[in-house]
C-alpha positions as CSV (number, residue, x, y, z in Angstrom):
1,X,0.0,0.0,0.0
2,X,1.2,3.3,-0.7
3,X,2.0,5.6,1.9
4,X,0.4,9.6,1.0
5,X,3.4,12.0,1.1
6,X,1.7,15.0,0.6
7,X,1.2,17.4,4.0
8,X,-1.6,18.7,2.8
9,X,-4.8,16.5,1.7
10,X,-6.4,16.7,-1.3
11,X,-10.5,16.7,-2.3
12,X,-11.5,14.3,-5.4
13,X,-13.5,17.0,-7.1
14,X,-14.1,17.7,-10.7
15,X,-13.5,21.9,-11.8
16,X,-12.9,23.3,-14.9
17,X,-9.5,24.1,-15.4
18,X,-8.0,25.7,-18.1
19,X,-4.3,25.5,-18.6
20,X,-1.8,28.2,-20.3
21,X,1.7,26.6,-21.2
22,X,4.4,29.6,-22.0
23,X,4.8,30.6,-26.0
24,X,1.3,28.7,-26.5
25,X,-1.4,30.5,-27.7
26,X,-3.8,28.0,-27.1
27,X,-5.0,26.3,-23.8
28,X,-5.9,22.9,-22.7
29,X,-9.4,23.2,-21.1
30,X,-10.2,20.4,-19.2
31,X,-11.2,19.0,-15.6
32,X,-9.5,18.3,-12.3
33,X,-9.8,14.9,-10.5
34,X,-8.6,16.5,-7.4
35,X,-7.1,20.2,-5.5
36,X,-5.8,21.5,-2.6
37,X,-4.3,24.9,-1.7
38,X,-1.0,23.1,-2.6
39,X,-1.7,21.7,-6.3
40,X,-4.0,19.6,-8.4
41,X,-4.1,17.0,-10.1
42,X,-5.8,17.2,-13.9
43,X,-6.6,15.7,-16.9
44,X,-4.7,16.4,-20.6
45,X,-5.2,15.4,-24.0
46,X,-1.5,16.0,-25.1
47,X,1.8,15.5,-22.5
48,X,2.9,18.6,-20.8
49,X,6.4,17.8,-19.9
50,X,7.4,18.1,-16.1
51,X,8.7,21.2,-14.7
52,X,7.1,23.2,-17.3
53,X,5.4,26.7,-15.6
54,X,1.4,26.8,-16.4
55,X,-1.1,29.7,-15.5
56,X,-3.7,27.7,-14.3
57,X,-7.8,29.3,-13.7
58,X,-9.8,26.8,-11.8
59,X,-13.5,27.6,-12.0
60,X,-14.5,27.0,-7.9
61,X,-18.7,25.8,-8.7
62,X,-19.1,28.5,-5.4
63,X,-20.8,31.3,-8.0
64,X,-18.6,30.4,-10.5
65,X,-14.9,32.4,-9.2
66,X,-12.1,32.1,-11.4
67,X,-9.0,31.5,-9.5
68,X,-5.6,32.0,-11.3
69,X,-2.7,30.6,-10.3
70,X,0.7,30.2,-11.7
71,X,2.0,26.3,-11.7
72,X,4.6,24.5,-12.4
73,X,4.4,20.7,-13.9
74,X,5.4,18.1,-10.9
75,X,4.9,14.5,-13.0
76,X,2.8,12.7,-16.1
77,X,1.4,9.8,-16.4
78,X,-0.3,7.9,-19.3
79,X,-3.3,6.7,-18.5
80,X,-3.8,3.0,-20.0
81,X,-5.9,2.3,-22.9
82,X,-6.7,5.6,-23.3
83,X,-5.4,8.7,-25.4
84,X,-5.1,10.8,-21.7
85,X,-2.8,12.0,-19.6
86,X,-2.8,13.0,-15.7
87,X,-0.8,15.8,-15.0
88,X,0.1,16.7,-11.3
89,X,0.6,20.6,-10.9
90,X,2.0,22.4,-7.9
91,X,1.3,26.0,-7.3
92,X,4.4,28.1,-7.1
93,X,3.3,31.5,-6.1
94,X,1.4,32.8,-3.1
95,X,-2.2,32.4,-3.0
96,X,-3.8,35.9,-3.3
97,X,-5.5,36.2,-0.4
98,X,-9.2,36.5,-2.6
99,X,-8.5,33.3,-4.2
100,X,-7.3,31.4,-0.7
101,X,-10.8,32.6,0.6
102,X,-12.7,31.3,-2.1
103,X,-11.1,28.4,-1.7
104,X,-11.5,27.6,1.9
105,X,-14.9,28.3,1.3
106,X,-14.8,25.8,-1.4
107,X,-13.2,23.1,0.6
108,X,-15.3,23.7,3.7
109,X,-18.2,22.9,1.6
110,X,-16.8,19.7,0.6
111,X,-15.3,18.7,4.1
């Protein structure tokens, strides 16, 4: 059994997400399967290699807020028999204090 690492748990929830990778005018809109304050972990119909740096805006279901965030790739993973990818992605900059109360009210909805 695997043993969780992370010090911060994470809530299996499905957002919007869209994801800006640098020089790319186009983003990859798709869902998370789970978030904390720390990261999230998303789905991706093309590989974004690790350590790239990704704007990330996560539409909280709470009246629909936008939070942006700036990213950076932690790992990939191809999922089997499929033509998608999980992408872990871990926040690098401070929450703005707006977006960290939208969501704590997000998670204490879901707690």
């Amino acid at each position: 059994m695997l043993q969780e690492r992370r010090n911060v748990p994470r809530i299996r929830t499905y957002l919007p997400v869209r994801i800006q990778t640098p020089g790319n005018s186009s983003a990859i809109e798709t869902l998370t399967r789970d978030i904390s304050y720390r990261g999230l972990r998303c789905l991706a119909p093309a590989p974004i290699p690790t350590h790239t740096a990704v704007k990330v805006d996560i539409t909280l279901s709470i009246r629909r807020t936008v939070v942006t965030l700036q990213g950076q790739t932690q790992w990939l993973r191809e999922l089997p028999h499929s033509d998608q990818f999980e992408v872990g992605i871990a926040f690098v900059s401070e929450t703005p204090e707006e977006y960290r109360t939208a969501l704590t009210t997000y998670f204490s909805d879901k707690a």
